[in-house]
C-alpha positions, 0 to 999 in steps of 0.5 A: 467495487466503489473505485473509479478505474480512470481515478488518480491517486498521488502518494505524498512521501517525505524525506524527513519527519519534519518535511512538512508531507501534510501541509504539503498535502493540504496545499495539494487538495486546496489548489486542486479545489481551486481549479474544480477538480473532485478531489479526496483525502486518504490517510491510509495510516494515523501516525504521530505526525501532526501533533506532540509524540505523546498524543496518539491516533484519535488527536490524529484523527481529530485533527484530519476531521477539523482541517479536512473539513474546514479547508476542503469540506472532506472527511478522512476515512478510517486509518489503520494504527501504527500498532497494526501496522508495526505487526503486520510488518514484523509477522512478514505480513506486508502483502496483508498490509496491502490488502487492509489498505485497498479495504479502507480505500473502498471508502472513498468517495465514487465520484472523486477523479483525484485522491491524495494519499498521505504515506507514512513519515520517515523517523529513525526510528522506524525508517526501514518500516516506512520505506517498505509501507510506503512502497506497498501503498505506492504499488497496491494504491498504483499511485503517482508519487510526489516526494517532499524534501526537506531543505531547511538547513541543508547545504547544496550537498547534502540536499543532493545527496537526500534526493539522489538516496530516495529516487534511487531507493524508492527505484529500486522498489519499483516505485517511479517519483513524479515530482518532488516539491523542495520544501522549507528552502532557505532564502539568500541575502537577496530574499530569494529562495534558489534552487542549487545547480547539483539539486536541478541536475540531479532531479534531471538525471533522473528523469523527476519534475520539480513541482514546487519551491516553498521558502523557509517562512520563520513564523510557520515554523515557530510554535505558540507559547502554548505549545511549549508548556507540556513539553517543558513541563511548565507552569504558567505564572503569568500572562494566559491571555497571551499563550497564543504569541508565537516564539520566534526565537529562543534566546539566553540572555546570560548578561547584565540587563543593560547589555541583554536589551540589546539583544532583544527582538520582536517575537523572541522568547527569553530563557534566564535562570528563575533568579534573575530578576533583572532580566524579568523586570527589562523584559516587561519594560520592553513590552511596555515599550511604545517604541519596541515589538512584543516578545514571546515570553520568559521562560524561568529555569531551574525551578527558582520562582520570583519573590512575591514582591518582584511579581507584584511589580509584574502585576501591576503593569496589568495589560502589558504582562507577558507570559512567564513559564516556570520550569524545573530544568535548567537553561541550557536543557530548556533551550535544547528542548525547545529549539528541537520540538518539532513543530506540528499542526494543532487542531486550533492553530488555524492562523498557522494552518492558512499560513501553511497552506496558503504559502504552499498553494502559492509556490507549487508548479500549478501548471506542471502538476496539472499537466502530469495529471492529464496523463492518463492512468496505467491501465493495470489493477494492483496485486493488493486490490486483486488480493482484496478483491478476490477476498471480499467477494469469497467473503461474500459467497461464503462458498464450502471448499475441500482440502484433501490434504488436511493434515499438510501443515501449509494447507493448515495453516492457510486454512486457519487464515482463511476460516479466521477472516471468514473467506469461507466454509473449509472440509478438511479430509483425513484422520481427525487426530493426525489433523489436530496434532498438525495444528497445533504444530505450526499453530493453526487454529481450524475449529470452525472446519468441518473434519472428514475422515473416508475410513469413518465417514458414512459417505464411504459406501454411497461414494463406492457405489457412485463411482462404481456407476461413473467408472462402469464401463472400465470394468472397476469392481467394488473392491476397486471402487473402495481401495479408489475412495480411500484416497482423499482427492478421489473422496474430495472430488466425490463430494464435489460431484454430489453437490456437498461442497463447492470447490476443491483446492489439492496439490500441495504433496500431491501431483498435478495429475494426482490431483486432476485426474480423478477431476477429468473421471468423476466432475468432468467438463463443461459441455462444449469444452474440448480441453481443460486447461490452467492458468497461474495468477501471477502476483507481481510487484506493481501488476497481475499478469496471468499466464497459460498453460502452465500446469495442464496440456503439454504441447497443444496443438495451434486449434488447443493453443487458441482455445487456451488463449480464450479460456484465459482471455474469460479467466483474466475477466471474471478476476477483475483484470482487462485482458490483452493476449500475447502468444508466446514464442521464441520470434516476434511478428515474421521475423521467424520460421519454423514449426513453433512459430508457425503454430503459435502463427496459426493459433493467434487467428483461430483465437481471433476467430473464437473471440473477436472481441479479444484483443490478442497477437502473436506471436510475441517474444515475452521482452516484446509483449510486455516491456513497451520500448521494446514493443515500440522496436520489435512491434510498433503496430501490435495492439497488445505489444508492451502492454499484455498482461495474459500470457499465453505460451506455446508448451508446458516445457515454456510456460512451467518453467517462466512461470517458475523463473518468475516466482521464484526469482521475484518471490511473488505469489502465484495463485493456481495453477487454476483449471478451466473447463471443468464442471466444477472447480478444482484446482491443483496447488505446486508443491512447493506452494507458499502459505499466501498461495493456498490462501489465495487459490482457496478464494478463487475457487469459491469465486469459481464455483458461483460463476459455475452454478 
């Protein structure tokens, strides 16, 4: 994988859709250029955040390209639509979601020690869907986030309020918000742009850094007259050199001229029904006022357009013509429309762009930011990036497994996932009709698998005979071999054995000794193993944790308890994963005796003398072994305490019924369990196993049959 492990990611979330995320995250790439940081942009979704609502993703795009390229000399990366996404979401797909966005993040650059990632925009509309996505992205991505709060407009109370709703909400995910940056905050009588008391003690309480403080400036917010005409529907009659004035304030002047020239200020953009043409008139005389500043522009309601004679007075001010908009709604929906346009970044506002950023540069926190990127990154690889990864590199194999129970409708429709995204070669075993007709019931499409059925195959007798051969010295009879071979785990197996696939994944109806027993007779084990074991891949919120032995040996002796430790301690390696052990059991350290503890006492020194280089301990309470304050009470000194992430447990009875109460109570994916030690790989799925997990053993077993080769 191209990813650099010591790379940091910052998500940038915002409250609002109007929070000002991208500026922000524009500010956030300049000023980390600016202190010689290699830093990278990821867009992982293109949204309609910076351009009007009816323009869509390839504007988005243009418009990354061409700021990311002028300000940072950057690329953006290819993003998923909101479509896409949308779907993923509505299928139940999130974790799918997940792994395409750990795919495109493969795009970045190797040499980038920083990325800063742009989530999705929060709008009424879809704001259930951008809490759910975001926290994918914070959780797959294992990023630090920085939230940006939109303060204009808010009082004291509600910006607290705001705050207090989103770090509790994103908390509740699992998702931890590093900083927050109040953006847009208005200024008092003085000038000054000042925090309230309740937003400091609010950030405080929970433990969140303010990052930055930047202050409500009028002109970035307000847009160019040329950025009104589509949304209003205008026609321009006057003044297209002048488009680029930027409307400050739109104002109704519903009285006499006299009176209305009162009123006026610099940068403001008139709005008057189309019949009033004193108001035109005042207005080009103001603008040809040596002594007043420019307006903005007029806008003319109502659809009335002025004589030919009053335009012709207009004409012949020449240079000091202002822009006049023409537009069929009247005043009062004008002014409602242009008041609640958001203002966005266009792809040729560049004076608005350095605005943006220049202003955002200036009023982030430099030395906070930087001093919360020395902390070091968690040394953890998400479930998406596992997922991603096992997948591409099944892809790559394109390995042959066999499912025994091809006619299971989870095992279908895994199956139809798999050979759809090309994970790999798949033999389904059992009645070619029963298959098809399950199929179609839960919509499984498995035209590309290969279907075998051992009543009908030609491979029936050559596989009696072979395990006639393999079973001799049982005494098994021909008649015996046949009824055997009728069974199809005992076929599948059969086909592993004699090299025509490569792996075999069974167990969703069937038991785990249904499923590994004809293993342990016909593949066998590798030479020097003494003990096939299990582990499960536990696929958590934010981590993978792998746990042994969950599914195989029922109370391991301490010398089988270590050997466990060590196949584990290889598996966790060979996924990607930087294995710290923790050997399981009801007493940490010596705070106990007995039996059990002893064993586990006994089988953590073997395990350190099997593997050396293995960092392990034990024993280890579970709350111990994984949750650092706790490790920092029970056991300060324990080089894995707090931090494993390979948990090794000290029976069946222990290790099946947590790795349960895990899954079940967090609904996560498990993979596995998958065995170690065999010849070749074969491994045992829970019959209560969800679709995602077929799906994802079936691709640890292709990875699991090239390390074997």
């Amino acid at each position: 994988m191209a990813e650099n492990k010591h790379r940091k990611n910052l998500l940038i979330l915002s409250t609002t859709a109007t929070g000002g995320k991208t500026t922000v995250a524009l500010g956030l790439i300049t000023l980390l250029n600016e202190v010689g940081r290699r830093v990278s942009y990821f867009k992982p979704v293109a949204q309609r955040m910076v351009y009007p609502a009816d323009h869509r993703g390839d504007r988005d795009k243009a418009i990354s390209k061409t700021v990311l390229g002028e300000l940072a000399a950057l690329s953006p990366t290819e993003s998923l639509s909101m479509d896409d996404v949308k779907q993923y979401f509505a299928e139940g797909q999130g974790d799918y979601f997940a792994e395409r966005v750990v795919e495109l993040y493969q795009q970045i650059p190797p040499e980038a020690e920083l990325v800063v990632v742009e989530g999705l925009q929060y709008d009424d509309s879809a704001a259930a869907l951008a809490f759910e996505a975001n926290s994918k992205l914070a959780h797959s991505l294992t990023a630090d986030v920085i939230l940006v709060v939109d303060a204009h407009a808010r009082q004291a109370e509600a910006l607290e309020g705001d705050i207090e709703a989103f770090l509790a909400l994103y908390r509740e995910a699992g998702v931890s918000i590093g900083g927050v940056v109040l953006n847009k905050v208005e200024a008092d009588a003085a000038g000054n742009t000042v925090v309230p008391a309740n937003v400091i003690e609010a950030l405080a309480r929970h433990g969140t850094a303010l990052f930055g403080v930047v202050p409500f400036v009028r002109k970035i917010s307000a847009p160019r007259v040329r950025d009104l005409i589509e949304p209003l529907q205008a026609t321009v009659l006057r003044g297209e050199d002048k488009l680029m004035r930027r409307a400050m304030r739109p104002i109704i002047l519903a009285m006499g001229a006299a009176n209305a020239v009162e009123k006026l200020q610099g940068g403001d953009l008139v709005i008057v029904p189309g019949d009033r043409d004193d108001i035109l008139m005042m207005t080009h005389l103001y603008e040809r006022s040596v002594t007043k500043p420019n307006l903005a522009g007029i806008v003319l309601t109502v659809g009335y357009q002025p004589s030919e004679s009053i335009m012709q007075l207009i004409d012949e001010q020449g240079a000091d013509t202002l822009p006049i908009l023409l537009v069929e709604s009247d005043t009062f929906t004008t002014s409602i429309l242009i008041q609640k346009k958001r203002v966005y970044i266009e792809d040729d506002d560049w004076e608005k762009v350095r605005w943006s950023v220049q202003l955002i540069v200036e009023h982030l926190d430099r030395e906070k930011i930087l001093d919360s990127l020395d902390v070091p990154r968690r040394d953890v690889i998400s479930p998406a990036l596992f997922r991603y990864s096992i997948m591409r590199r099944a892809r790559e194999l394109q390995k042959t497994i066999v499912l025994p129970e091809g006619d299971e409708p989870r095992t279908l429709q895994a199956a139809s996932i798999i050979l759809e995204r090309g994970v790999a070669n798949l033999v389904l075993i059992g009645d070619e009709e029963s298959i098809h007709r399950e199929a179609r019931q839960v919509n499984a499409t498995i035209s590309k698998a290969q279907i075998i059925n051992p009543a009908t195959s030609e491979l029936f007798d050559p596989f009696v005979n072979e395990f006639m051969e393999l079973r001799k010295h049982k005494g098994i009879t021909r008649a015996m071999a046949a009824d055997v071979m009728q069974d199809t785990v005992y076929f599948g197996t059969m086909m592993l054995h004699k090299g025509l696939v490569d792996g075999l994944v069974s167990g969703a109806v069937h038991t785990t000794a249904h499923t590994i027993l004809p293993a342990f007779q016909i593949v066998k084990t590798r030479p020097g193993v003494e003990q096939v074991s299990s582990v499960f891949f536990m696929l958590l919120t934010d981590r993978v944790w792998v746990f042994g032995d969950c599914a195989v040996v029922p109370d391991p002796t301490a010398s089988q308890l270590a050997q466990i430790a060590v196949q584990s301690y290889h598996s966790a390696q060979a996924f990607g994963i930087t294995p710290k052990v923790a050997m399981i059991s009801y007493s940490t350290g010596s705070s106990g005796e007995g039996l059990e503890v002893e064993k586990v006492r006994e089988a953590t020194r073997l395990a350190r003398e099997l593997a050396p280089e293995m960092p392990v301990d034990g024993p280890l309470q579970f709350d111990a072994a994984a949750i650092p304050d706790v490790a920092a009470k029970k056991a300060p000194n324990s080089p894995v305490a707090g931090q494993a992430n390979v948990f090794i447990f000290p029976d069946l009875n222990t290790g099946n019924t947590t790795y349960k109460a895990v899954q079940r109570s967090g609904d996560y994916i498990s993979v596995g369990p998958v065995l170690q030690g065999l010849r070749r790989p074969v491994n045992d799925l829970s019959r209560g196993a969800l679709v995602d997990d077929i799906v994802y053993t079936i691709a640890v077993t292709a990875i699991q049959a090239a390390q074997t080769e």
